[in-house]
C-alpha positions as CSV (number, residue, x, y, z in Angstrom):
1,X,22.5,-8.0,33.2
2,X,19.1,-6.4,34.4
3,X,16.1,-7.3,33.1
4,X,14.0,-4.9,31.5
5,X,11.0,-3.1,33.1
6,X,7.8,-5.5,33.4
7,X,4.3,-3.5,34.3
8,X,2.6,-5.4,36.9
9,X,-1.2,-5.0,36.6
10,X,-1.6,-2.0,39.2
11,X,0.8,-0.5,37.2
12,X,3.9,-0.6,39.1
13,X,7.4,-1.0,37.5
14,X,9.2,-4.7,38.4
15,X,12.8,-3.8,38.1
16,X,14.3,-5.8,40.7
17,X,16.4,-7.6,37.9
18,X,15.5,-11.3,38.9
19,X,13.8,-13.6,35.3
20,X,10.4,-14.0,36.0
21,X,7.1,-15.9,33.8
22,X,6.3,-12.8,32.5
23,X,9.6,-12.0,30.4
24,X,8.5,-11.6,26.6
25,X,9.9,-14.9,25.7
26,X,8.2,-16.9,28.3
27,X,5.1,-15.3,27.4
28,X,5.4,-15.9,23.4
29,X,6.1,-19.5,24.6
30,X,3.5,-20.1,26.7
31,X,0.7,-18.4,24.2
32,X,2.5,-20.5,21.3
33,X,2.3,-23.6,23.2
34,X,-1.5,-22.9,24.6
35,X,-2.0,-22.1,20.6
36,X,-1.0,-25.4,19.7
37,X,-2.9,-26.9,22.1
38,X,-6.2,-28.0,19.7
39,X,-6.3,-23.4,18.9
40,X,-7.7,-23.4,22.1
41,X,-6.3,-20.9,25.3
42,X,-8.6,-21.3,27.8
43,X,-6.5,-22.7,29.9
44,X,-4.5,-19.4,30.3
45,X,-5.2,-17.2,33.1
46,X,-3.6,-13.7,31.5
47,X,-3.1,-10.4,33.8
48,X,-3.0,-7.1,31.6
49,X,1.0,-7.0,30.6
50,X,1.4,-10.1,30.4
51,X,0.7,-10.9,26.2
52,X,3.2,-9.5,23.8
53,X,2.0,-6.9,21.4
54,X,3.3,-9.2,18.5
55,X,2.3,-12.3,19.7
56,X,-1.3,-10.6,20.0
57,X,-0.8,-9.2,16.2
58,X,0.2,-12.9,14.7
59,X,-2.5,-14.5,16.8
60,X,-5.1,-12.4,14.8
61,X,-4.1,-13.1,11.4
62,X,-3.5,-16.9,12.2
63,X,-7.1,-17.1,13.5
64,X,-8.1,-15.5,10.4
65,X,-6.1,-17.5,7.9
66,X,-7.7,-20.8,9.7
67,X,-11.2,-19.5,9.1
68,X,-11.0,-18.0,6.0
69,X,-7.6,-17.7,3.7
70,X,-6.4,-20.8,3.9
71,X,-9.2,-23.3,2.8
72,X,-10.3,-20.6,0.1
73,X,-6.7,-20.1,-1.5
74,X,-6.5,-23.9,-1.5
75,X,-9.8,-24.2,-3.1
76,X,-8.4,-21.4,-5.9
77,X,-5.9,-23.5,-6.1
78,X,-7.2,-26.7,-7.4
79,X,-7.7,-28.0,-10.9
80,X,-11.6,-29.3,-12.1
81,X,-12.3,-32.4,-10.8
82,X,-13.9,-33.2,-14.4
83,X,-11.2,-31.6,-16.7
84,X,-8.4,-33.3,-14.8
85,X,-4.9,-32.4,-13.3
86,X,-3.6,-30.4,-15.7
87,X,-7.0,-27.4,-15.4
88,X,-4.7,-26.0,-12.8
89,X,-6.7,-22.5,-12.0
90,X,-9.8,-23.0,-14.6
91,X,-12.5,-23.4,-12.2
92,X,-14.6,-20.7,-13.5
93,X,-17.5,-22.9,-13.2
94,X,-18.1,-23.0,-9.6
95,X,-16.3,-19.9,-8.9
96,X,-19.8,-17.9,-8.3
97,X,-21.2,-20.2,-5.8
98,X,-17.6,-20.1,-3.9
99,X,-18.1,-16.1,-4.1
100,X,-21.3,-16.8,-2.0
101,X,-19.3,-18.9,0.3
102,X,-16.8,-16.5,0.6
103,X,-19.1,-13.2,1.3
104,X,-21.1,-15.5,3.8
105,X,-17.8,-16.3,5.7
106,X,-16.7,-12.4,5.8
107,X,-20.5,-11.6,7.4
108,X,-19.4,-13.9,10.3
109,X,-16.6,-11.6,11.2
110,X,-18.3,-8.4,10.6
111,X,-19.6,-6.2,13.6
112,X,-17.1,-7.9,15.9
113,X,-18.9,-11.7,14.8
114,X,-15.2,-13.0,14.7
115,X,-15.4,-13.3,18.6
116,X,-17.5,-15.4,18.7
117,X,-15.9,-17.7,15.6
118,X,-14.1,-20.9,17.2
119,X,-10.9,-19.8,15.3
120,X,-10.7,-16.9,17.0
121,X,-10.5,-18.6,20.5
122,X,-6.6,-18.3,21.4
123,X,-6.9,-14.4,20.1
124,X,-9.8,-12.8,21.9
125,X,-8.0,-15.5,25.1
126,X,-4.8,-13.1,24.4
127,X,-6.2,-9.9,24.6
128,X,-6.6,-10.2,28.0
129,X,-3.0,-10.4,28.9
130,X,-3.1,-6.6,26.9
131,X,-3.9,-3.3,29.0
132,X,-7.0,-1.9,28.9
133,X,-5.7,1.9,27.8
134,X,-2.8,4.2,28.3
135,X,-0.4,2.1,27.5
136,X,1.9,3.9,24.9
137,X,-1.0,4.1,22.4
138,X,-0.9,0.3,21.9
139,X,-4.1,-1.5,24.5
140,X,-7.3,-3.2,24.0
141,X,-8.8,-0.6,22.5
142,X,-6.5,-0.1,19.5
143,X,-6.6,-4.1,19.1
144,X,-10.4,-3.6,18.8
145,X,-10.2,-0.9,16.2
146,X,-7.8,-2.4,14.3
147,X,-9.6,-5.8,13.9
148,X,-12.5,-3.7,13.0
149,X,-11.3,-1.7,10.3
150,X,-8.9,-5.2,9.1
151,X,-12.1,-6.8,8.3
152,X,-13.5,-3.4,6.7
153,X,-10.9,-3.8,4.1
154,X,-11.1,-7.5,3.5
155,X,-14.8,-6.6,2.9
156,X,-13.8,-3.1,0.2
157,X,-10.9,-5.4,-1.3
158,X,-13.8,-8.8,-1.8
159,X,-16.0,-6.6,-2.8
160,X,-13.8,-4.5,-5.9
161,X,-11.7,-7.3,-7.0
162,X,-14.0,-10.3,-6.6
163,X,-17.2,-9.6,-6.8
164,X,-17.7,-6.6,-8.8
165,X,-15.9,-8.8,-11.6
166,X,-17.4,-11.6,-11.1
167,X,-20.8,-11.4,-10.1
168,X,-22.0,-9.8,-13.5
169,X,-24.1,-9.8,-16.4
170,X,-21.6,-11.5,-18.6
171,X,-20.7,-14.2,-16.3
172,X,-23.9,-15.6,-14.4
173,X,-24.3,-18.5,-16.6
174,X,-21.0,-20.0,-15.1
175,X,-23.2,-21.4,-12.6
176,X,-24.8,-23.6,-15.4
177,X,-21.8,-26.0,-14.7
178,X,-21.4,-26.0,-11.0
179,X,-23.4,-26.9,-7.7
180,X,-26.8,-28.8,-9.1
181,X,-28.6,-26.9,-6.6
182,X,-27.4,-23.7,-7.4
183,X,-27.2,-24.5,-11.5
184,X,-30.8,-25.5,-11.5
185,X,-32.7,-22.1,-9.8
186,X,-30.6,-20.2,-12.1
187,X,-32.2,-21.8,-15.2
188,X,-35.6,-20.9,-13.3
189,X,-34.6,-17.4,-12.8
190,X,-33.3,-17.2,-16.2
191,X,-36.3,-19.2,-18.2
192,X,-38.9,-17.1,-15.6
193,X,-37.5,-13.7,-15.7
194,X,-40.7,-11.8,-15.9
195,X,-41.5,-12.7,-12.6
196,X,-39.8,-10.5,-9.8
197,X,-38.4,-10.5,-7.3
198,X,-37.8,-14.4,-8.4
199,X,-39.1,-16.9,-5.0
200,X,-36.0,-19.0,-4.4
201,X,-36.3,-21.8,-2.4
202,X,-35.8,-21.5,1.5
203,X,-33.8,-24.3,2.1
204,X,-30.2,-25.5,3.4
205,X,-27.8,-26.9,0.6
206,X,-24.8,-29.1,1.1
207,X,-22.2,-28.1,-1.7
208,X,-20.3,-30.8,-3.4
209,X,-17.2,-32.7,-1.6
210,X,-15.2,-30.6,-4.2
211,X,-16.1,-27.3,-1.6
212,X,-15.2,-29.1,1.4
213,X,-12.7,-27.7,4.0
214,X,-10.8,-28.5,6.8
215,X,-13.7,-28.0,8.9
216,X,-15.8,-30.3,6.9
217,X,-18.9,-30.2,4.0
218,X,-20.0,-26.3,3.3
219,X,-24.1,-25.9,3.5
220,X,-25.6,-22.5,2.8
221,X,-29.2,-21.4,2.7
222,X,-30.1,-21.6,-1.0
223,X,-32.6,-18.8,-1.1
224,X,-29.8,-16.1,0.6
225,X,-27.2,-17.4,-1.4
226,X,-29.1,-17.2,-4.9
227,X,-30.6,-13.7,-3.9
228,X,-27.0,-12.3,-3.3
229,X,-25.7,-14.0,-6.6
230,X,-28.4,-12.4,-8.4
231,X,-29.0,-9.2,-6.8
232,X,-26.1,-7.0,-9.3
233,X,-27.5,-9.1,-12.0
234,X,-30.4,-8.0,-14.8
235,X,-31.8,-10.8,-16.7
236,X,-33.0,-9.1,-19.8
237,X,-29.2,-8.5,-20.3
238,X,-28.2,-11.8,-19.3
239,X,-30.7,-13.3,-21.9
240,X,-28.8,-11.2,-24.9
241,X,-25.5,-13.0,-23.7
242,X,-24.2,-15.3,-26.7
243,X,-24.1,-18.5,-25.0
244,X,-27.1,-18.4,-23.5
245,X,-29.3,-16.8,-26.2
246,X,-27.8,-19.6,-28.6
247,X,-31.2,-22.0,-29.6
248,X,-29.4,-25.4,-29.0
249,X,-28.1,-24.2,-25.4
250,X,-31.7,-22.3,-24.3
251,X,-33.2,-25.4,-25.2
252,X,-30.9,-27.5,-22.7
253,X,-31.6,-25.0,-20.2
254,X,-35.4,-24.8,-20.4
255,X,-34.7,-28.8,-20.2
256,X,-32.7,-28.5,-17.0
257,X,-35.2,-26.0,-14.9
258,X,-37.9,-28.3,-15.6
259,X,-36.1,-31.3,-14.8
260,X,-37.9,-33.3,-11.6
261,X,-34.5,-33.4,-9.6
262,X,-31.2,-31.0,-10.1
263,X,-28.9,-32.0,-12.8
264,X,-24.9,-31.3,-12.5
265,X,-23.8,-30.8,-16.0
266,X,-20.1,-33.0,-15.1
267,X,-22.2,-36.0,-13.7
268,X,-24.3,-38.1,-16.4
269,X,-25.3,-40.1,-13.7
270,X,-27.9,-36.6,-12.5
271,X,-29.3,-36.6,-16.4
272,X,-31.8,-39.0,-15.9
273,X,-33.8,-39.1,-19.4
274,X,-31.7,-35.9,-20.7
275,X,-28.9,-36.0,-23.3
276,X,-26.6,-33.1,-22.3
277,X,-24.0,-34.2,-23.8
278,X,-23.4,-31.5,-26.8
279,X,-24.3,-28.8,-24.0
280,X,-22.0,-29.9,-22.2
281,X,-18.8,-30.2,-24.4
282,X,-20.5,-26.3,-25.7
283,X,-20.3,-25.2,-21.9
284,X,-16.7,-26.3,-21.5
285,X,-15.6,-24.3,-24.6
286,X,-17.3,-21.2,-23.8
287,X,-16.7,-20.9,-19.8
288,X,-14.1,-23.5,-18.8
289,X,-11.2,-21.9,-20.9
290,X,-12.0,-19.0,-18.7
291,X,-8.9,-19.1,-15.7
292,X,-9.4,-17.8,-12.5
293,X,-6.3,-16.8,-11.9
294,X,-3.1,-16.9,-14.0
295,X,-0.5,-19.2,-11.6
296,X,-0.2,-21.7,-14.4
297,X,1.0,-19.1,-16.9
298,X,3.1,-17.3,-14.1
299,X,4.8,-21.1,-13.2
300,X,5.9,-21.2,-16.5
301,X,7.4,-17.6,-17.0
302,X,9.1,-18.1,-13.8
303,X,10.4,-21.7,-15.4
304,X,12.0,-19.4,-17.9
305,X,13.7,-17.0,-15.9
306,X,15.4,-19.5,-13.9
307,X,16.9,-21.2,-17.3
308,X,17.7,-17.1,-18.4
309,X,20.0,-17.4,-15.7
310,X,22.2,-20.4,-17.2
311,X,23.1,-17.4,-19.9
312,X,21.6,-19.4,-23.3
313,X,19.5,-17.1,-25.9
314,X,15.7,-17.4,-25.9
315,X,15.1,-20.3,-28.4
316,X,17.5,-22.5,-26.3
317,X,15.4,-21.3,-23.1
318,X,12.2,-22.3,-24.9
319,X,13.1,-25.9,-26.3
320,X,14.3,-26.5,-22.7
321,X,10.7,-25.3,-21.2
322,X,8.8,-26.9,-23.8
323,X,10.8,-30.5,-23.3
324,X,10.5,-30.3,-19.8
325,X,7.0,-28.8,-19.5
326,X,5.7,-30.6,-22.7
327,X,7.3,-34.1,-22.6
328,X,9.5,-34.8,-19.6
329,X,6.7,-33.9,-17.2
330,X,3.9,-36.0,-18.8
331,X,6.6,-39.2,-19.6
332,X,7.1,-39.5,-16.1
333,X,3.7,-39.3,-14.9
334,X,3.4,-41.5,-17.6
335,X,5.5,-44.1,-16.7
336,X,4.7,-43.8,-13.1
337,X,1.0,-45.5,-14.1
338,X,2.9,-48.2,-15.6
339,X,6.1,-48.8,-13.2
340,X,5.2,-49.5,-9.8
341,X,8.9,-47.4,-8.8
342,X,9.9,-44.2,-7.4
343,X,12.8,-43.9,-9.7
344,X,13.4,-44.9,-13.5
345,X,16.3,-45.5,-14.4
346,X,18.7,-47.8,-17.0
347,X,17.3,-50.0,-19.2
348,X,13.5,-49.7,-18.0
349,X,13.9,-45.8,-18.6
350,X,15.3,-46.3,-22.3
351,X,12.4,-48.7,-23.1
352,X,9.3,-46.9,-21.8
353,X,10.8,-43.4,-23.1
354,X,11.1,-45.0,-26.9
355,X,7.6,-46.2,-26.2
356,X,6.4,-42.8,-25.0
357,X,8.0,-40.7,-27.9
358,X,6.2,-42.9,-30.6
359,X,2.8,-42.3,-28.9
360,X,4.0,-38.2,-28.6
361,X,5.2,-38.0,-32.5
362,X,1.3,-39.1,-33.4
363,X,0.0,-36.0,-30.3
364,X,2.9,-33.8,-32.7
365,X,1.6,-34.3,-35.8
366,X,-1.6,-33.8,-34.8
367,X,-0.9,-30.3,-33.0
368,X,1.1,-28.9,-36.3
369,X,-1.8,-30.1,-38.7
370,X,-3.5,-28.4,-36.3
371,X,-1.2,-25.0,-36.8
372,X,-1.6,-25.3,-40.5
373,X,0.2,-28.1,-41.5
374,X,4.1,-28.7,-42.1
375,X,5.1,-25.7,-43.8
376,X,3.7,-23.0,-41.6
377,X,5.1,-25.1,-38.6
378,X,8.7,-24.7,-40.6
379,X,8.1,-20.7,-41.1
380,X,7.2,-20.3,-37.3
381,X,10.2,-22.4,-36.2
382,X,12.5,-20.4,-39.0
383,X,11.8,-17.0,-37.5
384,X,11.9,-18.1,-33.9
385,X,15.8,-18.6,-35.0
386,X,16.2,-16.1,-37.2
387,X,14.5,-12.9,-35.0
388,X,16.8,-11.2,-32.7
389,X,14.7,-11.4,-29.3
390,X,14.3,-8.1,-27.2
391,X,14.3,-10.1,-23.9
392,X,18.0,-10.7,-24.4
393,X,19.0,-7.3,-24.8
394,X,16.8,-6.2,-22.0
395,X,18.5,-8.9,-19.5
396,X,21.9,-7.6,-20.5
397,X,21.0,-4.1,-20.1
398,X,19.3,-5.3,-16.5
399,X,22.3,-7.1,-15.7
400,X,24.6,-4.1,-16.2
401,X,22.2,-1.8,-14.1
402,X,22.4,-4.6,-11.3
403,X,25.8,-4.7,-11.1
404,X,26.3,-0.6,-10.7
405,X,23.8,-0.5,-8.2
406,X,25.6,-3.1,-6.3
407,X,28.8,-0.7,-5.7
408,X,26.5,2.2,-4.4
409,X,26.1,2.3,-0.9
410,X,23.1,1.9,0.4
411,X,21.4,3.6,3.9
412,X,18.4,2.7,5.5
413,X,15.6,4.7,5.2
414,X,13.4,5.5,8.3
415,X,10.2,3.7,7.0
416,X,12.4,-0.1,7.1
417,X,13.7,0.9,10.5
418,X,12.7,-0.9,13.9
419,X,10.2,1.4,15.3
420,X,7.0,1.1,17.2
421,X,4.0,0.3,16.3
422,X,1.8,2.8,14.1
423,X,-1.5,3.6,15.4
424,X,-2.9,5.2,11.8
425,X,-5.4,8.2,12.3
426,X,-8.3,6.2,11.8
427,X,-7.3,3.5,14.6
428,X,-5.9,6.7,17.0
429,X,-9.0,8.2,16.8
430,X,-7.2,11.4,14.8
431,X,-8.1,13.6,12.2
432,X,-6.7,13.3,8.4
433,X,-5.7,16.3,7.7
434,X,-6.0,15.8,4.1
435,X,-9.1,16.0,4.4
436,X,-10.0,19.5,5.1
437,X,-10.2,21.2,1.6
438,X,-12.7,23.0,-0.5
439,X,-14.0,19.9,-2.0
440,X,-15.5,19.0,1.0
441,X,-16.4,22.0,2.0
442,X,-20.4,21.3,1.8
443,X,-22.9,23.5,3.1
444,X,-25.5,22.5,5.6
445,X,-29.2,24.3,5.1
446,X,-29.2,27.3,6.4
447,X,-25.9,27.5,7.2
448,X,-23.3,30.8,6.5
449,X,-20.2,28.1,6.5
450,X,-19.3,24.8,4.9
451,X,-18.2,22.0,7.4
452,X,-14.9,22.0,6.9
453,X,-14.5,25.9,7.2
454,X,-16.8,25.8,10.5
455,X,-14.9,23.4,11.8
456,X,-11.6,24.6,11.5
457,X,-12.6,27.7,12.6
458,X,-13.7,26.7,15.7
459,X,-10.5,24.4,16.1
460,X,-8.4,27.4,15.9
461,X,-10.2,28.9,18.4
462,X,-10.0,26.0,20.6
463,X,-6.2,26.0,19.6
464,X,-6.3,29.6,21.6
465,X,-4.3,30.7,17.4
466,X,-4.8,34.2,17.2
467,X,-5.8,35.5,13.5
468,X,-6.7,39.1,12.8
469,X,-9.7,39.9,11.3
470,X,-8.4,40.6,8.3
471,X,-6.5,37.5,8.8
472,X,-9.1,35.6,9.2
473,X,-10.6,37.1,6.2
474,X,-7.8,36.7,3.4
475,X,-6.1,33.1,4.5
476,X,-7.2,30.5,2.3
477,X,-8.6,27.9,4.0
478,X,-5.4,25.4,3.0
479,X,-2.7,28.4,5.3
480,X,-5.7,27.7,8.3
481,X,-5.1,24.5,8.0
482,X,-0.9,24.8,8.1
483,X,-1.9,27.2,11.2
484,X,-3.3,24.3,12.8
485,X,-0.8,21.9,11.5
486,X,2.0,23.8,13.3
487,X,0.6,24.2,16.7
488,X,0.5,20.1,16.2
489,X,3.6,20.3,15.8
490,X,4.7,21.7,18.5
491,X,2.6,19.8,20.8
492,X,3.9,16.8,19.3
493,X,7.7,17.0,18.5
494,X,8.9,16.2,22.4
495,X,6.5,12.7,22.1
496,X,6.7,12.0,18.7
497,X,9.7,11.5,16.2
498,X,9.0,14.6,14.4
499,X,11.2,16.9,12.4
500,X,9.3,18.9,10.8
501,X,5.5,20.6,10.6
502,X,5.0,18.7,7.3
503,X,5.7,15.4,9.2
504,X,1.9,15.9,10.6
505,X,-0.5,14.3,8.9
506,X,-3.2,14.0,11.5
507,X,-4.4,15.7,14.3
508,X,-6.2,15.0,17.8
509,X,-9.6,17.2,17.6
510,X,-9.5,20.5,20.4
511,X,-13.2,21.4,19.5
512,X,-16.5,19.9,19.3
513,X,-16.7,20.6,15.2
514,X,-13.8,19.1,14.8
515,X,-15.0,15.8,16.6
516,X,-17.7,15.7,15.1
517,X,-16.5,16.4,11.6
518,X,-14.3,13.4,12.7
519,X,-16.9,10.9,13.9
520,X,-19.5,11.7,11.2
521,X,-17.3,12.3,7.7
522,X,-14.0,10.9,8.0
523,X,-14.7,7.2,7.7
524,X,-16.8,7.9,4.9
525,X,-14.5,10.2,2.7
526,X,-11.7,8.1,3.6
527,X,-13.4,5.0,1.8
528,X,-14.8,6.9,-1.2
529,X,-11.0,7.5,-1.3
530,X,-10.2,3.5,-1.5
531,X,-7.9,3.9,1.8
């Protein structure tokens, strides 16, 4: 069988049919293999051809998981060190200082930082094995862009979904209970909040072991950090907030800004001649309860579903959850503390398990005293067996729509079908076409024409499309755009896969308004449009 083309670096087609090194699996090998290799490629000696577009692409997001994904979704992961195992995803109390980790980390990759970030070695290694240009859209260029505009978005996305929640008004006090450092200049910045902009000290931090990674201890620079905590944050609102306005807690927290050395609120040891003791069981109940993310309560629904599937009604399901989750779970780490084996079983099982179940029916009567004593416990339990429960008619109904959509037959749609990479209009250097409407149509001073309507104008004159005057007068500025649109299309539809006009959605600029409409408003309209 003969082998596929291979493009030598002058250019030149190899299709003399004999295996050679560069073959895309010997190449994903060797990259794999150098990758391995302590993340570290420099041994390679690439010529431009000779890395696989994919390999490239994986290479990228591995380096990026290894600097930043992985040690901070295994941080979200754990539980508090103080609270125990079981505050899986309640860590709410050092949460703002990891925020400052985290938007610290991002600043290293930004304006093309990331090459020169260790974890990044093996990628920026494989990019020289990747053309320089005209290589079917896909080169050097288009990994640069892309890498660019990838870190853009991890910035938008940390920025809306983490730090604009967290980083507020309502939530600055969390750092009462974390890093000492950190918990002690925001009880200055709270208890001197006349004094602006506040002088935070200009000094490197270690954060506790509790941060650490897999490269090690995290320092930051306490006066950068602080500022960026702080800099959304007003303190004349912060000092309204409940918990902190409280007497008993202000007190504590005049207490711990004056105190000679930082004090961590877990760690008596740091209280020196304070009694924090109250504050902190208060602290606890006011910001620990407070989850960072909901895995725990997902785990459990999940738990649920797969017992659904054995067919039993709902109260059945939730005895079996609440013996496994509730007692099983904790017997066996339990008895594991008091067994030195990997497996009970017989006898020994029997005995701890009677033991266990005496200390759980005092933990049982405790929790329904709690609920209201014996007879509400009885009326709960009485209409969870009594209530018909939605969920099961919904999975019967579910399970019927399953099954008919089973018999249909299914086709593939284009968008799931092996194609080649797309080079989006921001990457490609193209125009979104969607873009070009009245609404941002703004006039320039002294100027007869909006922006948008200048520059299409003068693309359809680049275009060489002839409009009549009066053409030119009565089209909207939406059926200039479709004129425009068109003559894409038919530049397009022998290169591209293209089957009809409205399958453009961006265009390559003809004339200099266009370009420069391109290069000064896109990126900006595009992300006030979240994309």
């Amino acid at each position: 069988m003969q082998a596929s083309p291979q493009i030598d670096e002058d250019g030149a087609d190899d299709v003399d049919g004999e295996e050679e090194d560069g073959t895309d699996e010997a190449r994903a090998n060797e990259l794999v293999e150098a990758q391995s290799a302590d993340n570290d490629a420099s041994s390679l000696t690439l010529q431009p051809g000779q890395t696989p577009i994919v390999v490239a692409q994986l290479l990228f997001f591995r380096s990026f998981c290894d600097f930043f994904q992985t040690d901070n979704f295994a941080f979200m992961m754990k539980p508090d060190p103080a609270l125990g195992k079981r505050s899986f995803g309640h860590l709410a109390r050092f949460i703002l200082e990891r925020i400052s980790v985290m938007h610290f980390q991002i600043c290293q990759l930004e304006n093309g930082g990331y090459k020169t970030v260790d974890e990044y070695k093996s990628y920026i290694k494989s990019l020289q094995g990747i053309h320089k240009g005209g290589v079917k859209d896909v080169c050097a260029d288009y990994f640069e862009k892309t890498a660019d505009l990838f870190i853009k978005r991890i910035r938008q996305d940390f920025n809306k979904h983490v730090r604009q929640y967290w980083l507020t008004d309502d939530k600055i006090h969390y750092m009462l209970g974390g890093d000492k450092e950190h918990a002690q200049h925001i009880c200055k910045w709270m208890t001197h909040h006349a004094v602006r902009p506040f002088p935070f000290v200009n000094r490197e931090v270690t954060l506790s072991s509790f941060h650490d990674n897999q490269r090690g201890s995290i320092t930051l620079n306490l006066q950068s950090s602080m500022e960026y905590i702080t800099s959304g944050v007003d303190p004349s609102v912060v000092l309204k907030n409940e918990f902190v306005k409280d007497e008993d807690n202000w007190q504590c927290i005049q207490r711990m800004a004056d105190a000679e050395q930082p004090v961590d609120l877990f760690d008596p040891s740091t209280w020196g001649d304070l009694d924090l003791k109250e504050f902190q069981y208060r602290f606890a109940c006011a910001v620990c309860i407070h989850p960072t993310h909901q895995q725990l309560s997902e785990s459990y629904v999940q738990a649920l579903a797969l017992v659904a599937l054995t067919g039993i009604g709902e109260f059945r399901r939730g005895n079996r959850i609440e013996s496994t989750s509730g007692f099983l779970r904790y017997f066996t780490e339990w008895a594991a503390e008091i067994v030195d084996t990997k497996r009970l079983q017989g006898a020994m099982k029997a005995e701890l398990l009677l033991t266990y179940m005496d200390k759980f029916q005092v933990w049982g009567d405790r929790a329904i005293e709690l609920l209201g004593g014996p007879k509400v416990f009885e009326e709960m339990m009485n209409h969870m067996k009594s209530v018909e429960k939605q969920s099961d008619v919904e999975r019967a109904e579910g399970l019927e729509a399953f099954k008919k959509g089973v018999e249909l037959d299914y086709s593939v749609p284009n968008a799931d079908k092996t194609a080649k990479v797309d080079v989006t209009a921001r990457v490609g250097g193209r125009l979104t076409l969607s873009l070009l409407i009245l609404k941002n149509d703004t006039k320039l001073s002294g100027e007869s024409e909006g922006i948008v309507t200048k520059a299409v104008h003068a693309e359809l004159k680049a275009r060489n499309i002839k409009l009549t005057e009066n053409e030119m007068n009565k089209l909207t500025l939406r059926n200039k755009v479709h004129r425009i649109r068109a003559h894409e299309f038919k530049e397009l539809r022998t290169t591209r896969d293209l089957k009809q006009e409205t399958d453009v959605s961006d265009v390559e600029p003809w004339s200099v308004e266009m370009k420069a409409f391109l290069n000064e408003k896109q990126d900006e309209l595009l992300a006030a449009k979240g994309k």
